[in-house]
FIFIVO-720798 format. One record per residue (C-alpha): x, z, y; residue in one letter. Coordinates in pm, whole numbers, plus 50000, padded with zeros to 5 digits. Layout:
BEGIN
XZYa;...
! end
This chain:
BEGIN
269180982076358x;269260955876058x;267420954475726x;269000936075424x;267590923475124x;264700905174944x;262310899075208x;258510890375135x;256650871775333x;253150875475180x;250870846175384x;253310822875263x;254010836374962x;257890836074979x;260880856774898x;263930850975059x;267430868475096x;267890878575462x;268080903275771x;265670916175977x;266360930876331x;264740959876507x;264830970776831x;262830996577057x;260580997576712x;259910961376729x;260990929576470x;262930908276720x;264170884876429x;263990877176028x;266560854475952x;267870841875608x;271240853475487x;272810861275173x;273330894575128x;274520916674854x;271000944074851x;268760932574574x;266220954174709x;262920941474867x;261740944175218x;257900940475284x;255030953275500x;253780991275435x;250541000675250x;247611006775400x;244891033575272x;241561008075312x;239481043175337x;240241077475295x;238761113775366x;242441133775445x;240111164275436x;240111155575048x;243811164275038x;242971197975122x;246091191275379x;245421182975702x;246841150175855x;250501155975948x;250691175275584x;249321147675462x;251451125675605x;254931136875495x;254211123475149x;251961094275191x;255301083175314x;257371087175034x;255271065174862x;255451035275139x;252321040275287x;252551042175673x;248651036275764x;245551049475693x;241821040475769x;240641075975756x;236681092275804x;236521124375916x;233281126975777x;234091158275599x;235121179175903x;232741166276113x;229801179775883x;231681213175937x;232371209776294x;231171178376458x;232981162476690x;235411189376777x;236581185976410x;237021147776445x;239481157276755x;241031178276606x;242631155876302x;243281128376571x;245321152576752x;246801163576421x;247591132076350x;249211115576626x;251841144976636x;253241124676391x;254831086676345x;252161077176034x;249281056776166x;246451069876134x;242981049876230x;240221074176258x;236801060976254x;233491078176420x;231281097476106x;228271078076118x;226341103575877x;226641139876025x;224511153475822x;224851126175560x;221131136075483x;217971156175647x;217881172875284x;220901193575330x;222401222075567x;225551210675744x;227121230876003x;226651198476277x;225091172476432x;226461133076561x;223541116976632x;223661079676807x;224551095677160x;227451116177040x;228181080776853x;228151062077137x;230911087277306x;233111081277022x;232931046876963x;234481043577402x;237361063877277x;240391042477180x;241411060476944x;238211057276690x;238831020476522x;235501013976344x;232031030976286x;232961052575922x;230541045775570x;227241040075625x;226091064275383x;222281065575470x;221701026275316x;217731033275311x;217831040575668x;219691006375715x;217140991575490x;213951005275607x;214941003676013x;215491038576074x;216111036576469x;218441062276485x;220381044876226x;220401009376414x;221271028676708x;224651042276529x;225371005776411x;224750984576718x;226741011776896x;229621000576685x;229090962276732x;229000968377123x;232070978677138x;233300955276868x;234360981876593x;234090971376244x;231060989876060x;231761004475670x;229371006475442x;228741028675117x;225991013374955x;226721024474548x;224680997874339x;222510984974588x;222180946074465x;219640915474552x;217270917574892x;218250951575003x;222020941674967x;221210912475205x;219920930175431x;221620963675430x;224410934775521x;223110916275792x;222480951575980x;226040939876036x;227880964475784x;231470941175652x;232940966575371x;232190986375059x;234101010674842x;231491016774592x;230920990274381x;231591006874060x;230620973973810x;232410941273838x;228690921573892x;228010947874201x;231480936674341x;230970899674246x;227780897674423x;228940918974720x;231650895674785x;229560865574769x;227070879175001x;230490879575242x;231020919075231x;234540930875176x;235030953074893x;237910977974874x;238670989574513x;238571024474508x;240791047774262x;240661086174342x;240981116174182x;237721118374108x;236211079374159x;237811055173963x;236721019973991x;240260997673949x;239270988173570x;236190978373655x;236850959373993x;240680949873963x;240100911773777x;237870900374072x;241440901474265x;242340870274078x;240200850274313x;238840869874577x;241870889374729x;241490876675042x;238070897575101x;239370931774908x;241570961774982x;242340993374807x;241741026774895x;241741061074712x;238641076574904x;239771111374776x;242821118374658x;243801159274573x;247301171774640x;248031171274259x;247551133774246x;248981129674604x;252171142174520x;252531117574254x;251971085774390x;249121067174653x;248601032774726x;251741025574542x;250431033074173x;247131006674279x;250580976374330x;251790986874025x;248920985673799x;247200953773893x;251190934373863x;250990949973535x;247980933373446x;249200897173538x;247740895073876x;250060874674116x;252440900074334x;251100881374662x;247910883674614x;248420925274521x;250040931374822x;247260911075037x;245240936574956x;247660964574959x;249190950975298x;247660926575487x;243750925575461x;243450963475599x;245000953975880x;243310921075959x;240190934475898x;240390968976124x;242390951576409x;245250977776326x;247890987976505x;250150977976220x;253140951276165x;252890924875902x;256690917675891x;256450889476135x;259180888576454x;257220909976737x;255380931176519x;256150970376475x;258220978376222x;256290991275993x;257860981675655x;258950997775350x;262150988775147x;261280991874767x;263380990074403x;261660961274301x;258280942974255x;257380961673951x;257090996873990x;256890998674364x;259491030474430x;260091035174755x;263471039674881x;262901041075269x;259901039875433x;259921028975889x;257301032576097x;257591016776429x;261081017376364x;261651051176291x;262971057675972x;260591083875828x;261721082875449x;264641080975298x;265721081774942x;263281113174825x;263601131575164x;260491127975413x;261601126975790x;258091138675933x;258341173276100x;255881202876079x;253331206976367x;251881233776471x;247701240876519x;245101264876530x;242801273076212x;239201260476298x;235971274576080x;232181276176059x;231861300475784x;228611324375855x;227391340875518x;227581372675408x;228201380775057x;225441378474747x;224161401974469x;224181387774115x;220031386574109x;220291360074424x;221431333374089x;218431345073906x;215811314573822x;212761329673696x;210901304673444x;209021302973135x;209591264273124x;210331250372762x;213011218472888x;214281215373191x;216121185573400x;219681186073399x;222351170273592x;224741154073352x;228251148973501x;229961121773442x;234141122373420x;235641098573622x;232471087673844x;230771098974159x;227271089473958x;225431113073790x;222401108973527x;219481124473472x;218411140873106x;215991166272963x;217651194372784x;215691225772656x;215481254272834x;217391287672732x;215571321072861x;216711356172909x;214871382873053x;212611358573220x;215741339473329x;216671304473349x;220591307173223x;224061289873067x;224051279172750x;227551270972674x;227111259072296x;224751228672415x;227161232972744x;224281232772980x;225751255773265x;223861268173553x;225101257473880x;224461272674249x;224851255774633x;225181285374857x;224071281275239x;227931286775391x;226431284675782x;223681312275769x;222451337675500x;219611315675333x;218231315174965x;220691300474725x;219531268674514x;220001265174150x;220261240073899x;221881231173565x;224911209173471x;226251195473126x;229541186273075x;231771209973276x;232141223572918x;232781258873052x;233111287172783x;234271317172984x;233611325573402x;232971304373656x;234521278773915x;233111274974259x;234731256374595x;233641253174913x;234251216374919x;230971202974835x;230591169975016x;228931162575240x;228151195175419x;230421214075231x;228431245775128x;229671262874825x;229551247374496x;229291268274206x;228921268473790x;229351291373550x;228601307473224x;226531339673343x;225411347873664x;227391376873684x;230821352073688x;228661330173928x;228371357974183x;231781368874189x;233071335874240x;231261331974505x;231661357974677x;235371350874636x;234721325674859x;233061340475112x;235911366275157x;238041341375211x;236051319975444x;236371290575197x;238361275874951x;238371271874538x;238741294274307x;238151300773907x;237101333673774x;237201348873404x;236571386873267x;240381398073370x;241461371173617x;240671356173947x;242521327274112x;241511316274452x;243291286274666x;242481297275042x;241251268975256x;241051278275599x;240881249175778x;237271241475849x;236861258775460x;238001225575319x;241741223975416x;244881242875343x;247281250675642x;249891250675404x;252241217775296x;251451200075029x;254151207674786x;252821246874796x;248821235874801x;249631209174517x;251421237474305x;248621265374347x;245591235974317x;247471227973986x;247411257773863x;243871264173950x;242591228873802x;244831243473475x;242811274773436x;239581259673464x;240821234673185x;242051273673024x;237841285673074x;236951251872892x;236211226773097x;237241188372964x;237181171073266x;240161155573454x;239411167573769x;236961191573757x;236911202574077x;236861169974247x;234301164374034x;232101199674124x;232581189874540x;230811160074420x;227451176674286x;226231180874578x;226471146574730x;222681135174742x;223491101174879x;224781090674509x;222251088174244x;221141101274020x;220781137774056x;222671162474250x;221851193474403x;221951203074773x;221511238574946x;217931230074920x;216991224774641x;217541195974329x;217501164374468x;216661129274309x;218721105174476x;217251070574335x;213751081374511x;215641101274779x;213631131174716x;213421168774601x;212751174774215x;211911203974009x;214341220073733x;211481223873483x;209941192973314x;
! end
């Protein structure tokens, strides 16, 4: 088989009519030769770090349309099913996953449970670590979530980490503003990567102290405006990566949208596709060709050097996209779930107080960080409840793995005027999430939920909408064109009940991530996560 058009060769930053040969998957030659395609030729994209869970589509869903937008690898944690099923959940989305062409590169969860103030339905501690680190198919210890650990010489946490470095896997970090001594250290633990720089001094300095950073832009996360200028100079040491990306956004673009963005901004086309290309590979040891004779043939053919659009996309060979039509076939699996709660009354969401202010979780649009502020209190009855004119909403985690006491807290900016939304993905142990404007809407969406053993759903007076997730509670075991259409609609009648936010729920599965400050709130209570402790609602 022969390619023909532009070709780029990225490490020396050439472009050259010519024809590349495959055979038995491989580049055997890339020759120049005038040729009438104006089209361009170059290596695939590689997804630097990505939960697939977050797709609500598990990986050979997934798959199908990361390749219509020329990505043909990812570096994927399985962090999310793995707090819901441990290591059988991390087999399960390899063997998902190599029942298809894409390459996938799973890497072993390093926090499962991300914290010890949180109820997650498993356990990997540094044994089970050790197992999964031997396997060939796990390419690099996953985020390093639990940075104090690192910091303060938790052994079990070493353990995890030198674990990795026997075996000579790459270790990720997730260290969100962590700057000066700690930084230094948290990196000589041996941990090479980080996604969550959200300022452009963070990044700076991480990159100095010889960390890679990987510019993330999800759904929820967005850090490319912020990040995106230190590319000028450092793009050897950064990727990209979309962390967690919802079928929605999937379905209109990946990788693909980060290339066209940053060459819209004046930043050289070689030094974009480094990052979008090259690094990810260099730095995981991938599986992957780079376009060079002997590699796979893993390249994309593209419109042009502008907009990115993908015309066909090969992966070792195979064509697996052509011209709007995905190649990738449907594979068949089993439903796995750890769902163990029984439904709740509406006094379960009660918060008895007499408290005058209380502290509130403000959510911020766009961002993964929350802040802390004091708002005053609004009593009914003896109860703690929503306020939707100074939009301070009460929220709920519900226990999904046993029948325990539900915890409650309050949340401003979900701008809610009517019902309630609620999902059952609520990283990292993915209990269910919930906030609303009266208990009573709180209730039923959660108990929504629990009928369906997991999901998302949004609830009003005369309606209720609920995306099943039965995979694990988090993932659909539908495609992605039907998930993307019903999460659409969802997302567009929680926009209908008032909420302003661009992705509300991404942003509600993140409110219960402890291990980003400043506040969130686990199944256990209202957690601080600057001093990495519990806090009270009332002031």
């Amino acid at each position: 088989m022969k390619l023909r058009g532009n070709i780029i060769d990225i490490p020396n930053r050439k472009i050259f009519k010519g024809e590349i040969t495959i055979e038995d998957g491989k580049i055997k030659s890339v020759n120049k030769k005038d040729c009438k395609e104006n089209h361009y030729i170059l290596p695939g994209f590689v997804d630097a770090h990505i939960h697939i869970e977050s797709s609500m589509l598990v990986p050979s869903e997934f798959a199908k349309i990361a390749v219509k937008h020329g990505t043909v690898a990812t570096v994927s944690d399985p962090h999310e099913i793995a707090n819901v099923l441990g290591v059988e959940g991390v087999k399960f989305m390899i063997e998902n996953g190599k029942n298809t062409p894409f390459k996938f590169n799973f890497g072993a969860p390093s926090c499962v449970p991300a914290t010890s103030f949180e109820s997650a339905g498993a356990v990997i501690d540094a044994d089970a670590i050790k197992t999964l680190m031997a396997n060939p198919d796990i390419k690099y210890l996953a985020e390093m979530m639990n940075y104090p650990g690192v910091i303060y010489n938790d052994a079990e946490v070493l353990k995890k980490i030198e674990w990795a470095k026997h075996y000579n896997k790459p270790v990720d970090g997730h260290a969100p503003g962590l700057r000066g001594d700690d930084l230094t250290k948290y990196i000589s633990a041996g941990i090479s990567t980080d996604h969550e720089c959200f300022t452009y001094e963070e990044g700076l300095e991480k990159l100095q102290k010889g960390m890679k950073v990987i510019i993330r832009e999800g759904s929820a996360a967005k850090n490319f405006e912020a990040l995106i200028d230190l590319l000028n100079t450092h793009y050897e040491h950064m990727m990209f990566c979309s962390d967690d990306k919802h079928p929605d956004d999937l379905l209109l673009g990946h990788i693909n949208q980060l290339c066209t963005r940053a060459v819209a901004k004046g930043i050289d086309v070689f030094k974009v596709l480094q990052a979008a290309c090259v690094n990810p590979v260099r730095h995981y040891n991938l599986d992957v060709g780079l376009l060079k004779v002997g590699d796979t043939a893993d390249c994309i053919v593209v419109e042009d050097l502008k907009d990115f659009k993908t015309l066909q996309t090969y992966i070792d060979g195979e064509l697996v996209y052509d011209n709007g039509i995905s190649k990738i076939k449907d594979v068949e699996f089993k439903n796995l779930n750890n769902f163990n709660t029984t439904k709740k009354e509406v006094s379960d969401f009660r918060l008895e107080s007499n408290t005058k202010q209380i502290r509130v979780i403000e959510c911020l649009d766009g961002e993964l960080v929350t802040n802390e502020i004091i708002e005053n209190a609004t009593i009914k009855d003896g109860n703690l409840i929503s306020n939707t004119v100074t939009d301070v909403l009460k929220m709920v985690v519900v226990n999904r793995y046993k029948n325990a006491k539900s915890s409650i807290a309050f949340i401003k900016n979900f701008g809610l005027k009517e019902g309630a939304i609620a999902s059952s993905v609520g990283h990292d142990s993915h209990n269910i999430i919930a906030v609303g404007v009266s208990d009573e809407a709180i209730c039923k969406a959660v108990n929504l939920l629990i009928e369906n053993e997991g999901g998302i759903c949004a609830v009003s007076k005369t309606k209720e909408n609920v995306v099943a997730l039965p995979v694990a509670g988090i993932m659909s075991d539908k495609d992605a064109e039907t998930i993307g259409k019903q999460y659409s609609e969802l997302d567009q009648m929680a926009k209908e009940l008032g909420s302003k936010l661009h992705a509300p729920y991404m942003s509600l599965s993140f409110m219960a991530l402890l291990v980003i400050p400043s506040l969130k709130l686990s199944d256990k209570g209202l957690f601080n996560g600057q001093k990495f402790q519990f806090t009270s609602v009332e002031v």
